[in-house]
N, C-alpha and C positions, 0 to 999 in steps of 0.2 A: 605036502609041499616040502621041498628038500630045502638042507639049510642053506643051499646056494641060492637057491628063488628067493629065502628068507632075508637073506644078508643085501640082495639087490634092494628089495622091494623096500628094506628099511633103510637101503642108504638115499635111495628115491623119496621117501617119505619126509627123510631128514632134510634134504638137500631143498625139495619145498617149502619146508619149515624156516630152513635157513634163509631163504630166497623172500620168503611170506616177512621176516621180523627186520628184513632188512630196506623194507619199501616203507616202514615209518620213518627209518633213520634218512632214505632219500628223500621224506619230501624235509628234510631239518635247515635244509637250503629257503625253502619256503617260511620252514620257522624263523629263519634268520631275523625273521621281524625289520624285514626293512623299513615297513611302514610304520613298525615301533618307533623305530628312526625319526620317523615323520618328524611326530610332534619337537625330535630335536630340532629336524626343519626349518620349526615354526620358528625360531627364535630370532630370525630377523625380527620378523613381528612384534616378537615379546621387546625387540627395540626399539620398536616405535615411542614408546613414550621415551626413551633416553632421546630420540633424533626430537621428538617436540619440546625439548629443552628451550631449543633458542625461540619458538614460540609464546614460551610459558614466561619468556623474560620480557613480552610486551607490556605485558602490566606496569614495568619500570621504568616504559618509554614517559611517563608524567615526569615520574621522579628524574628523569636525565633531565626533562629540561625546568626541571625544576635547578637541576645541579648546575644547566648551562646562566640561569639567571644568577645564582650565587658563585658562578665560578670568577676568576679574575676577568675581566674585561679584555684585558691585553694578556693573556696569558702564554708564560717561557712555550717556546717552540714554536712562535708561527701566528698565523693568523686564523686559528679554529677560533679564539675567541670572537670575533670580530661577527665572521658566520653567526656562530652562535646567536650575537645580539641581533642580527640582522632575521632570523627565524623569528624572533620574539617580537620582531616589530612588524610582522608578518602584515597584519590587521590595519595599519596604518600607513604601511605601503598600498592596501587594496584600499581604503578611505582616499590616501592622496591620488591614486589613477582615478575615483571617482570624480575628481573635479570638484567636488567640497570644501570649506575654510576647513583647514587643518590647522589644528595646535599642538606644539609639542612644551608640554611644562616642566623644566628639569629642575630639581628641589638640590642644591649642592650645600651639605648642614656639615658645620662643624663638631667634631668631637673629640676634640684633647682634651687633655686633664684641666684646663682651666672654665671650662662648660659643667664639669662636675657639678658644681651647686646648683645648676637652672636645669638638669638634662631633662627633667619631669616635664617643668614648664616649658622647655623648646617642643616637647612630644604634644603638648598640649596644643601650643600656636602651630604646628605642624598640621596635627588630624583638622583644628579649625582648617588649615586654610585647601583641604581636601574638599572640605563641603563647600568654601569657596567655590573653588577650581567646577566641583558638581553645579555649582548652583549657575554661574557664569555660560557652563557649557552647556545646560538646560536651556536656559531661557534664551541665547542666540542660536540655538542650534549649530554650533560649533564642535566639529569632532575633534576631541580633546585626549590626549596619552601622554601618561605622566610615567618619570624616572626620578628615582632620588637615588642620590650617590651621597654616601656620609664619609668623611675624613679625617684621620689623625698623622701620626709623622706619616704613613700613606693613603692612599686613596684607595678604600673597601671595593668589593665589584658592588654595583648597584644593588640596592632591597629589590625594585622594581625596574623594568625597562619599557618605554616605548608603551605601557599601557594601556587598554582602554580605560578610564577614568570611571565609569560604572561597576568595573572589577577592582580596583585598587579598593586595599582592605588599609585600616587603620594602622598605624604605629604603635606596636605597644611599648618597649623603651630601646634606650642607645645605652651604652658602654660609654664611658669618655675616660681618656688615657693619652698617652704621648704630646705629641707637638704640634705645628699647624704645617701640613704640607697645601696652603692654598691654593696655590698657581700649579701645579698638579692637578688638586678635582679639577677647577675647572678646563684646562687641557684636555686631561683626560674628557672628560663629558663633548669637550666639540669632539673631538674624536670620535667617541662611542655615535652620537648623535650624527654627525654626517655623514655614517654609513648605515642612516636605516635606508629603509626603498624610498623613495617618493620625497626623500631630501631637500634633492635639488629643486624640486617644484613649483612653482610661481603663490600655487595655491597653501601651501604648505612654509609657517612661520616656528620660530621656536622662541620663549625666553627662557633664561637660566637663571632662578635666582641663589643669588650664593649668601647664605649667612654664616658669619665670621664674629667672635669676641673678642680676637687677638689680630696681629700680623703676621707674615709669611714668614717661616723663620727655618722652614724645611724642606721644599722643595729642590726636586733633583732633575725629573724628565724634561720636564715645558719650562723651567725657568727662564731659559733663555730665548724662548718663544712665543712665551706666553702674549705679546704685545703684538705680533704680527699674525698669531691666530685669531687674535679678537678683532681686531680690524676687516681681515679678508672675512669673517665671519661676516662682520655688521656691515661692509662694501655692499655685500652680496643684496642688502635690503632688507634680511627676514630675518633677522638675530638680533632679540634684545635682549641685553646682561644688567639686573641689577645686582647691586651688591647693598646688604644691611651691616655696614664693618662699625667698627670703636671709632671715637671720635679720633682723628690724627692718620685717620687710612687714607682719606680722600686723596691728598695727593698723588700718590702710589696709583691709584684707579683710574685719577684723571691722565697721569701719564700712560698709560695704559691705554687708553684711548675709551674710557667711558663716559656717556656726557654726565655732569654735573649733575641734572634731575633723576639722573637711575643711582645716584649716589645715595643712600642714608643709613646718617649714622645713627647708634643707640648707644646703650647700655643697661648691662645685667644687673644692679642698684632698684632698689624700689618696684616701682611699675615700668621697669623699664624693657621687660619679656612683654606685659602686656601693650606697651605701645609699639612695638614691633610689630608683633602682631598685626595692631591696625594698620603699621602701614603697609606690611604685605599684600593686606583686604584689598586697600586702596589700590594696591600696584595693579594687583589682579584684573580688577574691576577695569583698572586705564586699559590694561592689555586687552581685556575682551570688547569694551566698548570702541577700542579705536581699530580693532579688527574690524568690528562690524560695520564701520565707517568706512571700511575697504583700504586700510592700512596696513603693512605689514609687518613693521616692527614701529617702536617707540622710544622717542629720546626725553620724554617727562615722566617714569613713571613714579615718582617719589613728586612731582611738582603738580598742582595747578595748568592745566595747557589747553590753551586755545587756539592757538597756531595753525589750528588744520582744521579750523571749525568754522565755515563763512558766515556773515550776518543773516544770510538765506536762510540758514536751516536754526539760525538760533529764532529768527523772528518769525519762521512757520511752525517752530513747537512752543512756541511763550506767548504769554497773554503780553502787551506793551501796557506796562504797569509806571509810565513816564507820570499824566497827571497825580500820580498817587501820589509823588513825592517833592520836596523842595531841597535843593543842591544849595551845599553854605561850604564856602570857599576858606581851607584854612591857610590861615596865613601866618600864624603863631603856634608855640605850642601849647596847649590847652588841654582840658577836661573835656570831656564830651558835654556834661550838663551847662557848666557857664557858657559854654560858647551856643550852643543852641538856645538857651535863656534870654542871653544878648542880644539873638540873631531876630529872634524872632517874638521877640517881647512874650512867650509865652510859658505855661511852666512843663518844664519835661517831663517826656512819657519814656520811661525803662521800654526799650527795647523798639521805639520808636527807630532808634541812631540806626544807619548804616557805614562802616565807618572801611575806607580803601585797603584790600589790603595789599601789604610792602614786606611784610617781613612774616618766618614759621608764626602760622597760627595753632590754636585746639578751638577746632568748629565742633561745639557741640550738636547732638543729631537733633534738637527742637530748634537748631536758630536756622535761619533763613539764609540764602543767597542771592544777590540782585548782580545781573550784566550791565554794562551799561553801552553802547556801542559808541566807540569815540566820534564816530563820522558824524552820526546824525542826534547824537545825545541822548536819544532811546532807551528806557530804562524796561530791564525784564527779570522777573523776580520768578521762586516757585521751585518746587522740587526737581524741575526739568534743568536750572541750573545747575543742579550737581550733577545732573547726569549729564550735560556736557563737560564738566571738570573732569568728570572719572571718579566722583563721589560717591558711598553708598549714601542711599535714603535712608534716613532712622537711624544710623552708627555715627557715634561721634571718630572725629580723625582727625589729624596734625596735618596741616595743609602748607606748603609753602611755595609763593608766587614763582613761576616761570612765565614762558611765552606765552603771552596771551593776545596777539595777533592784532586785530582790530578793537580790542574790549577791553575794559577796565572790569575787575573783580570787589565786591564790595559783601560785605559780614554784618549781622544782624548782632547788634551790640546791647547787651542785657544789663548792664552796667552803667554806672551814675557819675563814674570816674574815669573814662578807661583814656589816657592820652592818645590825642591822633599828634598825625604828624605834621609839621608845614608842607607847605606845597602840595596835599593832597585835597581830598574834595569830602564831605560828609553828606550821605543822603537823610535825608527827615524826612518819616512818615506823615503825610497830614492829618491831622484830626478827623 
């Protein structure tokens, strides 16, 4: 082979060679690895958990509206509070479209700095009259949602709002500090309260009771309103306000437009958290029993009241317990023992006496009550007369005369001395 054949055949060989090393580097387009890329790709994907963020924040829809209950009621910027409270009474709006007795019980407790020494015992009479409130809204079947607002120089957002009464949990303590902003809570509360749903309702009553130690000495929003919110409130028919204020409030209250029997006063001295107490029981007790009577609000709940209660329905739940007794007309003022001794040449029996009553009494829970109906002189005794007073059975209570309609009120006298008064009447048991 000549070296010219040589030199072709080897540039040919080469040029192969060259051609052959150069078809890996073509396919390096292929290498490019676009699909390496992929998995870059994927990384939307890989964001999906960052996009289920705002999913992952459902968990803390509790806790919002947990925040909506402890948030201010009226809170800067608007009316989201108001909303707020109106979600919370969600349950109570679908109770009132049911056409059901509906109750709203709003607890308005004070807590300035001069409540410091009792603030235990107020938490005490408080969670009592929770079981209350349970125990009332059991046995009438009354759907019941309770709100408590507590106050110092202002008005806290509610602990609770609008609740149902089988979820509201205990109190366990208050803070007390600052001043008495009173006419505020309760402002605020018709406020907060007349914008749940089912307000306006026929079926649908509230009471507000407001406990107070002191007088209003701080109020700034409702000061000047305070008087014609409570009116148009109670106009309406389904608003009853008591107040348990210091001796010397009444006036202030009665201008105010509250009646006289939702009035009562106390004091933090002695037992005087614990007779609070009972008379809340009491109040209580008036409000549920006169609901179920087909009332909507109450103007005795601190009194004795007969007023709305006709002789029909007293003499279809009472035994007429008339021959049991003999009536002695007092005409002087007297002992209970000489005058019945005189009266009736015989020797007294302790707790025979029934003596009228005219003025605050303390009905212990073993003594008796006797009706007497003025028309036909009718006498009806028995546990069933406290339950038309608004009395518990078995709890003793500080009772004091209101409207009692067509009936006289008379007290089972366990005493050998106790003065009646002239002009009233004693009943004697007969032997």
């Amino acid at each position: 082979m000549s070296t010219r054949t040589r030199t072709t055949t080897s540039k040919t060989t080469a040029s192969r060679t060259t051609t052959a090393a150069k078809k890996p580097a073509a396919k390096k387009p292929a290498a490019k690895k676009p699909a390496a890329k992929k998995p870059a790709a994927k990384k939307p994907a890989a964001k999906k958990p960052a996009a289920k963020k705002p999913a992952a924040k459902k968990p803390a829809a509790p806790a919002t509206k947990k925040a909506a209950a402890k948030a201010p009621s009226t809170p800067k910027g608007g009316g989201r509070g108001k909303r707020d409270l109106a979600a919370l009474a969600k349950l109570s709006g679908e109770a009132a479209a049911s056409g059901a007795l509906v109750n709203h019980v709003v607890f308005v407790i004070d807590r300035s700095g001069s409540m410091s020494g009792i603030r235990q015992k107020v938490v005490s009479v408080f969670n009592s009259q929770l079981a209350e409130v349970k125990k009332n809204a059991e046995a009438t079947g009354q759907a019941t949602f309770v709100t408590l607002y507590t106050f110092h120089s202002n008005v806290d957002a509610p602990r609770f709002f609008a609740k149902p009464i089988a979820e509201v949990e205990k109190l366990g303590s208050i803070s007390c500090t600052g001043a008495t902003a009173l006419l505020d809570a309760t402002g605020q509360a018709i406020v907060d309260l007349q914008g749940v749903p089912g307000a306006s309702a026929d079926n649908v009553s509230f009471i507000v009771l407001v406990l107070t130690d002191g007088h209003e000495n701080h109020s700034r929003k409702y000061k000047s309103k305070i008087q014609s919110m409570i009116q148009a409130a109670q106009n309406s028919g389904r608003w009853t306000f008591a107040f348990l204020t210091p001796k010397g409030g009444e006036a202030a209250l009665l201008r105010f437009g509250i009646p006289a029997g939702n009035i009562q006063t106390w004091t933090t001295a002695g037992k005087g958290v614990q007779t609070m107490g009972q008379d809340l029981q009491r109040g209580l007790q008036t409000f549920y029993d006169a609901r179920q009577k087909g009332q909507r609000a109450v103007v005795g709940v601190f009194t004795t009241n007969l007023a709305q209660v006709s002789v029909e329905a007293v003499s279809s739940s009472m035994s007429d317990s008339t021959d049991a007794f003999v009536r002695i007309p007092v005409t002087a003022a007297s002992a209970i023992r000489p005058l019945v001794e005189a009266e009736l040449r015989t020797k007294y029996q302790a707790g025979n006496g029934y003596y009228e009553l005219t003025k605050p009494e303390l009905v212990q829970e073993y003594k008796e009550i006797a009706i007497v109906d003025k028309a036909s002189g009718k006498v009806y005794a028995g546990d069933a007369a406290r339950t038309h007073l608004g009395l518990p059975v078995g709890s003793r209570i500080k009772v004091k005369p209101g409207d009692h309609g067509a009936f006289s009120i008379f007290v089972q006298s366990t005493s050998v001395n106790r003065k009646l008064v002239p002009g009233t009447t004693l009943l004697y048991k007969k032997a």
